[in-house]
N, C-alpha and C positions, 0 to 999 in steps of 0.2 A: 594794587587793583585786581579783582575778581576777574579772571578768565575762562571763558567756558569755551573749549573743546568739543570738535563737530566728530563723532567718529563714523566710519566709510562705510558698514553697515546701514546707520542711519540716512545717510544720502540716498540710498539705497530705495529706502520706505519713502523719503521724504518728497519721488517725486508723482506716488500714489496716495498722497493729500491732497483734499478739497485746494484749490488755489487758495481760496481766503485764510483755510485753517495754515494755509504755509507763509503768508503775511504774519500773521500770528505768530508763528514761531520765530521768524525773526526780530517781530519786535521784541518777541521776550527774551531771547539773547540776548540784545539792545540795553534794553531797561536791567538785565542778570550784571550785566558787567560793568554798570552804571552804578550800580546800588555800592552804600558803605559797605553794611553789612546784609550781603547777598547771600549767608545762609539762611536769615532769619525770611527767604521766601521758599526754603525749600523747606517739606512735611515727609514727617518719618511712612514708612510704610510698613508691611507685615513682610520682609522679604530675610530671605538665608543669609543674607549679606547687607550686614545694618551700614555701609556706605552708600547701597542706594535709597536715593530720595525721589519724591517725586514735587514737582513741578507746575503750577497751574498754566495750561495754555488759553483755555475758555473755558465755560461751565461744561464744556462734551469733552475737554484732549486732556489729557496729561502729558507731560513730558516725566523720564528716566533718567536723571540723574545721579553720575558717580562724582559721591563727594568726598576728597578723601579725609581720612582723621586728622591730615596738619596741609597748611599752604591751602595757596589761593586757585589752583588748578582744578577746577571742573570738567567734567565732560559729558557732552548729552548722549546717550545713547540709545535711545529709542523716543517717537511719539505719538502717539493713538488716542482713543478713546480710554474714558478714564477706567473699564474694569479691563479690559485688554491690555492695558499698562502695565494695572498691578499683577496680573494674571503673569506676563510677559516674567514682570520683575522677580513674582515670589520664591523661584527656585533656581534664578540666576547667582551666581557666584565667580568673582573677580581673585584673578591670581596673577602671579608672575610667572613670565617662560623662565626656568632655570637656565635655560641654554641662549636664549634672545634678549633677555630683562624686557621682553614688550610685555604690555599687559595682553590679557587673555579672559576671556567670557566663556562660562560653559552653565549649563543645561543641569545639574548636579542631580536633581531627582530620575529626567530621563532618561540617564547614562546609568546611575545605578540599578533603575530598574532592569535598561537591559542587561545589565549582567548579571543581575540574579534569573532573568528569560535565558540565558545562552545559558546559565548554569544547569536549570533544567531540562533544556530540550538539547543539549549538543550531543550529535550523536558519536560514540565512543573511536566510530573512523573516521572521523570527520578531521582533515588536515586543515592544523593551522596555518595561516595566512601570511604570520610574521614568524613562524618557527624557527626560520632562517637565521633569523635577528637576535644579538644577545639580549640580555634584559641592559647590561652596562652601555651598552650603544646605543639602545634607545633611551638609556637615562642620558647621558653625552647629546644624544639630537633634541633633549628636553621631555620627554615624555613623563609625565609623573605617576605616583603610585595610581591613584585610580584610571585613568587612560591606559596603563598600564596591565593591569586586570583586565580592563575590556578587550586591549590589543591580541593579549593572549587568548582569546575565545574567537575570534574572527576568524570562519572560517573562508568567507567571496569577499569581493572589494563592493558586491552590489551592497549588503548591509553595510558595511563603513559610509559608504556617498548617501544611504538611507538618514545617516546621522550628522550631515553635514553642518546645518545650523546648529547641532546640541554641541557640539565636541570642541572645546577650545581652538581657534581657528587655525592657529599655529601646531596644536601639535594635529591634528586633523590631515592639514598641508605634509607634514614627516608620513605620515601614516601612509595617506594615498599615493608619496613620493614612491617610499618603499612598494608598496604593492604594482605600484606600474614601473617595476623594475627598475628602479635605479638602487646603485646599491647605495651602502652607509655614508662612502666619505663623499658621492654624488650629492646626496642630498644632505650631507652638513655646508658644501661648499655653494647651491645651488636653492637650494627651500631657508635654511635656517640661515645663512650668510653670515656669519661671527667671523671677525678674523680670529680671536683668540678665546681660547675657554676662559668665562669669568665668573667670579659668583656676586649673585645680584641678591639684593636685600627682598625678601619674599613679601617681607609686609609694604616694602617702598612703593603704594602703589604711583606717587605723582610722578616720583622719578621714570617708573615704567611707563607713563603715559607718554613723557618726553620724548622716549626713546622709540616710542612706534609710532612714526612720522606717515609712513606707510598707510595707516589704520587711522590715524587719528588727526586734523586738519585742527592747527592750531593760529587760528588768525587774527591779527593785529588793526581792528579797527572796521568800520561799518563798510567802506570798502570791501575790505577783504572778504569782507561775511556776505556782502550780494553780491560778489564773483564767483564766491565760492558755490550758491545755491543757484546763480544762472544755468547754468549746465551741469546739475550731479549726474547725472547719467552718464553721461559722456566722460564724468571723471571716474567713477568707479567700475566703468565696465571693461577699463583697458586692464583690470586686476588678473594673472592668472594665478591659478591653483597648481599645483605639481606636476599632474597629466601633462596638462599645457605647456606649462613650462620647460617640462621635459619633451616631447613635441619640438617647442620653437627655438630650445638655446643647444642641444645634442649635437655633434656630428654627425654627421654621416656620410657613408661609403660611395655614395650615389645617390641617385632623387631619391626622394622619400615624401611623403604623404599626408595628409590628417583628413579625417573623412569624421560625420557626425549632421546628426538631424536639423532644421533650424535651429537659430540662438543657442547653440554649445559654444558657441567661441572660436570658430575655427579664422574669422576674420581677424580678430586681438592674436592669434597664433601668429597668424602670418605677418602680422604688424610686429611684433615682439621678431619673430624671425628675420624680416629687411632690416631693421634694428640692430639686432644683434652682430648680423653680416657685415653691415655698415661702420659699426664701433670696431670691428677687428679689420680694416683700410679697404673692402674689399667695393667692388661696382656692383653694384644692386639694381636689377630690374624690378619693380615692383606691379605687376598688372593684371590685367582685369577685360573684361568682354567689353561693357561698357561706358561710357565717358561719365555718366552721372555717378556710377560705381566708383571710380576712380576718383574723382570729385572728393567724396566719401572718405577714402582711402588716404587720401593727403590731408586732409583734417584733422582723421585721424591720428594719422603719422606727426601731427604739427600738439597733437595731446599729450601724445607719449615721447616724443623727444624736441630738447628745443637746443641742439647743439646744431649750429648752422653747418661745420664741418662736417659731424653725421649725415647731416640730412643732404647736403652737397652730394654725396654719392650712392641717394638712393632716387633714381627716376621713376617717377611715378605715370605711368603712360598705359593707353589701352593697346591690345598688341598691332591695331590696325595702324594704330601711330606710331608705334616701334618698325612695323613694315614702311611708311608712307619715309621714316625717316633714314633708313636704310636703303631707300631709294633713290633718298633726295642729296645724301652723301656720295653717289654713283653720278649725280647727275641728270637722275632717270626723270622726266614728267610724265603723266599720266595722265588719262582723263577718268574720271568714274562713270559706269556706268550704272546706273539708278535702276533698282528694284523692276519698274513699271517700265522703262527701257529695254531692260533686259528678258520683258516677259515678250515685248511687241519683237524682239529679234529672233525669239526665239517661233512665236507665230509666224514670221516670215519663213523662215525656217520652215514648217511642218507644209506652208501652203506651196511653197518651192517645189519641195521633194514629194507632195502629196502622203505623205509620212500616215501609217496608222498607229502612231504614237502619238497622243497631244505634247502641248506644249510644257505642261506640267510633269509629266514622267520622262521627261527629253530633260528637263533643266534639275531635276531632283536625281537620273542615271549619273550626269556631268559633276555632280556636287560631290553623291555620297561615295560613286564606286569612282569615275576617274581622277578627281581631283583628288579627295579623301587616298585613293591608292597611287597616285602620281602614275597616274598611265598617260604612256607619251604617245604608243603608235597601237595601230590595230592588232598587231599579234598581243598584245598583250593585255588588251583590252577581249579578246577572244577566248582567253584562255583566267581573266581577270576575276576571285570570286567575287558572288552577289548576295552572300547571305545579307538577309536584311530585307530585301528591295521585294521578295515575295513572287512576282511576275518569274514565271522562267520565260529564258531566251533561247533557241535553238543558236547554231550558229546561222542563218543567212539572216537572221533577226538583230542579229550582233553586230553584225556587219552593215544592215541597213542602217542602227542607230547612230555607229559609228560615223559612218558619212555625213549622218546628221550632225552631228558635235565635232565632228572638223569642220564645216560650214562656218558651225556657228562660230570657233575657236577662229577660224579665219578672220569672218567677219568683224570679231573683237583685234586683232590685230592690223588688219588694213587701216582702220577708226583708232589706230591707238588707244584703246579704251581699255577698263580693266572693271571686274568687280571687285570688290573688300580680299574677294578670297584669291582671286589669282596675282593679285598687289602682296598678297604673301606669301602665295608660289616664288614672284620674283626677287624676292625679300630674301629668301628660304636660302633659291640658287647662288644668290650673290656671297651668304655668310656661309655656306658648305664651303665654296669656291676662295674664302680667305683665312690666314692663317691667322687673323688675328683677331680676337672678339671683342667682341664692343663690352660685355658684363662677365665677373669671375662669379655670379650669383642670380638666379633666375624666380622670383618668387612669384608663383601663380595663385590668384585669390576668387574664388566660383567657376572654378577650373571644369566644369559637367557644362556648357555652352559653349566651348572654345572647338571650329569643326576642327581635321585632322593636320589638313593645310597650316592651321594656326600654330599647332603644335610642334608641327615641321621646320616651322619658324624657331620659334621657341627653343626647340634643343638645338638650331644650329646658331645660335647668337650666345651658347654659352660651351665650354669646353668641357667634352665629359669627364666626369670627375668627382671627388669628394665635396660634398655640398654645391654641387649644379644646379641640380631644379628641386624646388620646395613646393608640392602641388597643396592645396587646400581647396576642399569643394562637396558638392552633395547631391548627388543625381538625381533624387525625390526632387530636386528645384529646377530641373533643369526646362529651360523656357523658349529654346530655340532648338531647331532643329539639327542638332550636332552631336552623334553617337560617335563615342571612339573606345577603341583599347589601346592604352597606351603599350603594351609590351609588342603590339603590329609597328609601333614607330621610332622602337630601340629603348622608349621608357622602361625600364624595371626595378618595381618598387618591394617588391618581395620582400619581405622581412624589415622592409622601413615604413611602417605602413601603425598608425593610431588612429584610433575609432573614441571619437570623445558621444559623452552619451547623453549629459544634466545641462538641460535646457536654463539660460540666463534671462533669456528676455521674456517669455511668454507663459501665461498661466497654464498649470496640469490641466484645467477647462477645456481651452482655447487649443492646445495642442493634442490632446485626447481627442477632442469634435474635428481636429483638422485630419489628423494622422487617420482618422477610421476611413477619409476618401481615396485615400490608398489602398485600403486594404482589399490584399486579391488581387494588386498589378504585381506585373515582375518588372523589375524594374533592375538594369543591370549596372555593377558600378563602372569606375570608368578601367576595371581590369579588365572589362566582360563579365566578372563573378555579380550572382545575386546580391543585391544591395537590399539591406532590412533596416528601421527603423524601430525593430526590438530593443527594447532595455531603455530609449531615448525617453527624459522623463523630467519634468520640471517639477521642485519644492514649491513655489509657489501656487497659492492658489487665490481665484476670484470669481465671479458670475460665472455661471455658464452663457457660453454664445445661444443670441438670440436668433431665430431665424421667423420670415413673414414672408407670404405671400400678398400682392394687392391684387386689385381686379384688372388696372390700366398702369400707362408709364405714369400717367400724371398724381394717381393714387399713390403709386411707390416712392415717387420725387418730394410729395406734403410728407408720407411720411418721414422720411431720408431728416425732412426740416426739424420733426419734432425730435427727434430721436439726438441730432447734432445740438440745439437746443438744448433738451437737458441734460447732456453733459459739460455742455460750455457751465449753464445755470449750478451743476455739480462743482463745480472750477477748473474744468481742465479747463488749459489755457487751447488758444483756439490752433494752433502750432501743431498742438498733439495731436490734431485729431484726422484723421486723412482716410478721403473716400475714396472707391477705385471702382473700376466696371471696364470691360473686357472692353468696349469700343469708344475709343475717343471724343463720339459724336455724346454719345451717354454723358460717360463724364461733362462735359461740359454744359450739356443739359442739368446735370445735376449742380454745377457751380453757378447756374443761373438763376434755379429755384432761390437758394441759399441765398443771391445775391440781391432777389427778390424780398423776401424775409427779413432782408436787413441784419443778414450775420455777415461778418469780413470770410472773404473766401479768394482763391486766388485757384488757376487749372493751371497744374504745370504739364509743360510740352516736354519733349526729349532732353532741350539744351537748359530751361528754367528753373532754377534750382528752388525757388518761392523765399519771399522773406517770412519775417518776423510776426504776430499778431496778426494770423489769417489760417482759418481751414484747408486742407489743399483737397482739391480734387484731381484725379489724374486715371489712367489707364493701367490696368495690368501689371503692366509690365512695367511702366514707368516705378512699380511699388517697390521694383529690387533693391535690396540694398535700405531700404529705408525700414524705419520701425516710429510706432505711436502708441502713445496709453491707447487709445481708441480707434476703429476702423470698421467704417459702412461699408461692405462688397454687394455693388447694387447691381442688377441686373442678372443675377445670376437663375436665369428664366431658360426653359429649352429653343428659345427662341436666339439665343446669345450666346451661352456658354453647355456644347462647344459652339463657338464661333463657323456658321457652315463655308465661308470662304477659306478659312487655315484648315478644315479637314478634305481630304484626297480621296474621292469618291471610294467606295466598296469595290464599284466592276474597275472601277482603272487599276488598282492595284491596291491589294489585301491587306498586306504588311504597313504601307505606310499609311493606310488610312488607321489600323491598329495603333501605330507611332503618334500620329496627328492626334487622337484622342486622349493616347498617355500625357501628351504633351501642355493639350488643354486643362485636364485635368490637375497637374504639376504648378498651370499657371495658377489657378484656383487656390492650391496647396499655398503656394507661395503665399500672394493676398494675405489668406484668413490669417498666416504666420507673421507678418508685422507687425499683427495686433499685440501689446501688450499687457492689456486688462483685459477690455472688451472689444466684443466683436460682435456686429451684427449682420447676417447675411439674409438679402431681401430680391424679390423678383417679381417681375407681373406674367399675369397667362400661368402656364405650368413652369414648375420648378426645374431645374439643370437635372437630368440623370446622374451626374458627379453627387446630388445633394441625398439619392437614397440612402 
């Protein structure tokens, strides 16, 4: 029987098809592996490599088929439009890894033009890139002659990731291994994984197909082929590349880091790292700022491993619940005290003491400099710095606000009350104060939201040491108000520290229009040092983002309809497509319209994770952590974004209203960054300042 082979590229593409054209394609699987003689539906084409064929999917798609010269073994490799196809196909060329026996796709005309380009323009002092490297070692890691030629000309790692999709994907993975420092037998034992050298048959390509399980999804039955396309997303993007890999499977001496723009991957790093931890006996914290994040996180984790004894020792929990449960191990109860609670105590507060502080730089003093610095008594709060907070204080100013914030500290202990963050003050004292730690491994995932308190946490629930804390995170996203330096709280990442750069999820579009509303903040990372989103850069490309002005809300919400509309009409399924706007009240405005209209739509809240075959609508913030082919940012009007209740007046204090702005701003960033094809950003009255 005729088998055809899904390869992981293709999943890839397959779930930026029309929904119907992807119906399609699996029937023609269907009907491919059904048929007696199911070459007599494949049609020769003009390509370098007469094993591919092409495929009819309808009068508009072709499909890319490799077919090889003996056996029944197919596999689809690409499907578009029918001259994009042949385009695709005509100067593709199939090999085998000498070092892997997987097969391997490369780019033949691309490749060789650039090395006739680096022939001419390499300048004569220009240091090679793999100089290092023998030519026999990287024949040993699989590299072949023409890969070979090019290797030798490279002189940055930016043109190598330039040629990511032309360059055979395996030896591409050797290449960028070696350039991101690992050495030879690193990355024979860790990219190319052979136990032993072999020589594989160069023309066998079915056998080679067999053999890259990896790459290529070989499924037994119609089952297996719509399980397989339920989720390709989610199945191909736990993949890493070398960087990453090296990143998440390394030792290291101490914490160490991974830092990189939306969709680099730094989330699959730290997934691969709890992983990894895990599989060598070790206690694994796995977490995260927020519960829907974490949510995410275990899903994830349930993709990439399904060995229940692994996963037995990796906990996945937000750090609020790592405190609540280190408290509850003590014995401790607590009550919370709620946001809107805690602002009225803190107004009792200011009218008590007739304070010329409000209540808002009274509870932002307590957060960033005492809590953030664990200041216990007034000398030390006297003497405690304030960079940041912008306002100076003399000292009898210091001492009146003092007064203030033991009041209030009082008043939370009389009530037995706590908020989020002093719940991991107490968390913090309890695991300094014992000798024995609940995790031999602490994996941090959006690690730029966590305030310092949390962190405090964090390094006293694991022992310092080789492989303690694994941070991952990105300060451009950072969406609550939480600045830190970790080397203020014994963190030191120095020299353990990778910056990933190629964007997976979002189009060069999409993130080019998003990244220029940053440009011209300073934005610091979480050493203190300036954080840049130079070099961050996604292969993919599609539409530029749309943006509109209406005249009303109820103009901008008809349009929001037509716009969700024809993309559904396009085939996104209505799952993909996810609208968002800075206040809750909006958004659900906006799931109203919709539901008016007669499109499925559903608002998720904080806890709602939304099912199946419905648009979601939600807030901001609610967008973290999540990603969509498509995404409406509605209301982005100067009327809303910034939002004027989260920004802190100009005359109360300078700096944190500066802060307040970056922050809005970042939220915005986030948003547009979900989007994975399209995006469209709309607003009534005037447009957001963030949008010049």
């Amino acid at each position: 029987m005729t088998r055809l082979g899904i390869h992981r590229d293709f999943l890839q593409d397959f779930v930026r098809l029309e929904r119907s054209v992807q119906q399609k394609v699996v029937d023609t699987i269907l009907r491919f592996e059904h048929t007696a003689n199911a070459g007599a539906r494949l049609e020769k084409i003009n390509a370098r490599d007469s094993r591919l064929k092409s495929i009819r999917i309808d009068l508009k798609y072709r499909g890319i088929v490799l077919a090889p010269d003996s056996g029944d073994q197919h596999t689809l490799l690409r499907v578009d439009t029918h001259d994009e196809a042949y385009a695709w196909a005509h100067n593709r060329r199939l090999s085998v890894n000498a070092a892997t026996g997987h097969i391997e796709i490369r780019d033949e005309e691309t490749i060789d033009t650039a090395i006739a380009n680096l022939t001419r323009g390499r300048p004569s002092t220009a240091r090679p890139l793999f100089g290092h490297v023998s030519d026999s070692d990287l024949a040993r890691l699989g590299i072949d002659d023409q890969i070979l030629r090019f290797a030798r000309m490279v002189t940055d790692v930016e043109l190598l990731e330039t040629l990511a999709g032309t360059l055979p994907r395996g030896q591409y993975d050797v290449l960028l291994g070696l350039a991101s420092g690992m050495t030879v037998e690193e990355v024979w034992n860790e990219v190319v994984g052979s136990v032993k050298p072999e020589l594989f048959d160069p023309e066998d390509i079915s056998a080679a197909v067999s053999r890259t399980p990896d790459r290529i999804a070989l499924v037994e039955g119609p089952e297996e082929l719509i399980e397989l396309f339920s989720k390709p997303f989610a199945r191909w993007r736990v993949y890493l590349h070398p960087l990453q890999r090296e990143a998440a499977l390394r030792s290291y001496s101490g914490p160490a880091q991974v830092l990189g723009g939306p969709g680099t991957g730094k989330t699959v790093v730290a997934l691969h790292r709890a992983r990894h931890l895990a599989s060598r006996g070790g206690r694994v914290l796995l977490t995260t700022f927020t519960s829907t994040l974490a949510r995410s996180l275990e899903e994830s984790l349930r993709l990439l491993e399904n060995d229940d004894e692994v996963l037995s020792r990796i906990h996945v929990l937000t750090v609020d619940q790592v405190a609540r449960r280190v408290l509850e191990r003590h014995d401790i109860r607590v009550g919370l005290l709620g946001r809107d609670e805690e602002r009225e105590m803190w107004r009792r507060v200011v009218r008590r003491r007739a304070s010329a502080f409000g209540e808002t730089f009274l509870a932002e003093e307590w957060r960033q400099i005492v809590l953030a610095q664990n200041v216990t008594h007034a000398d030390a709060y006297l003497s405690a710095r304030r960079t940041g907070r912008g306002r100076r204080l003399g000292g009898v100013q210091r001492a009146q606000i003092w007064r203030a914030i033991s009041e209030f500290e009082e008043q939370l202990r009389a009530d037995n009350l706590h908020t989020y963050e002093t719940i991991c003050a107490a968390a913090a004292k309890l695991l300094d104060a014992s000798e024995s730690k609940p995790y031999d491994h602490v994996v941090v995932d959006e690690a730029q939201d966590l305030h310092p308190v949390r962190w405090r946490m964090l390094r006293a629930a694991v022992a310092e040491g080789p492989d303690d804390l694994f941070i991952a995170g990105d300060t451009h996203q950072r969406i609550y108000d939480s600045r830190v330096s970790l080397g203020s709280l014994g963190i030191h990442v120095a020299g353990r520290s990778t910056r990933l750069t190629v964007n997976y999820r979002t189009t060069a579009e999409i993130l080019t229009w998003s990244c220029a509303m940053l440009s011209g903040e300073r934005i610091e990372d979480l050493t203190g040092d300036p954080a840049s989103l130079t070099g961050c850069r996604s292969e993919v490309h599609g539409p530029e983002p749309v943006s509109y002005g209406a005249a009303t809300r109820n103009a901008e919400l008809n349009r929001l309809v037509e716009t969700v509309r024809e993309w559904l009409d396009a085939g996104v399924l209505p799952e993909e497509i996810g609208v968002a706007a800075r206040s809750a009240p909006l958004a659900q405005d906006a799931a109203a319209a919709l539901e008016r209209a007669g499109l499925p739509v559903e608002h998720l809240s904080r806890d709602r994770t939304g099912g199946e075959g419905r648009v979601r609508t939600m807030t901001m913030h609610r967008m973290k952590g999540l990603e969509f082919r498509c995404v409406a940012v509605i209301g982005a009007g100067s009327n809303l974004l910034p939002l004027p209740g989260a920004v802190t007046p100009l005359t109360e204090d300078a700096v944190t209203h500066r802060a307040d702005l970056q922050r809005e701003r970042c939220l915005l960033f986030v948003a547009c960054t979900r989007a994975r094809e399209r995006l469209t950003v709309s607003w009534h009255g005037e447009p957001s300042p963030f949008l010049a």
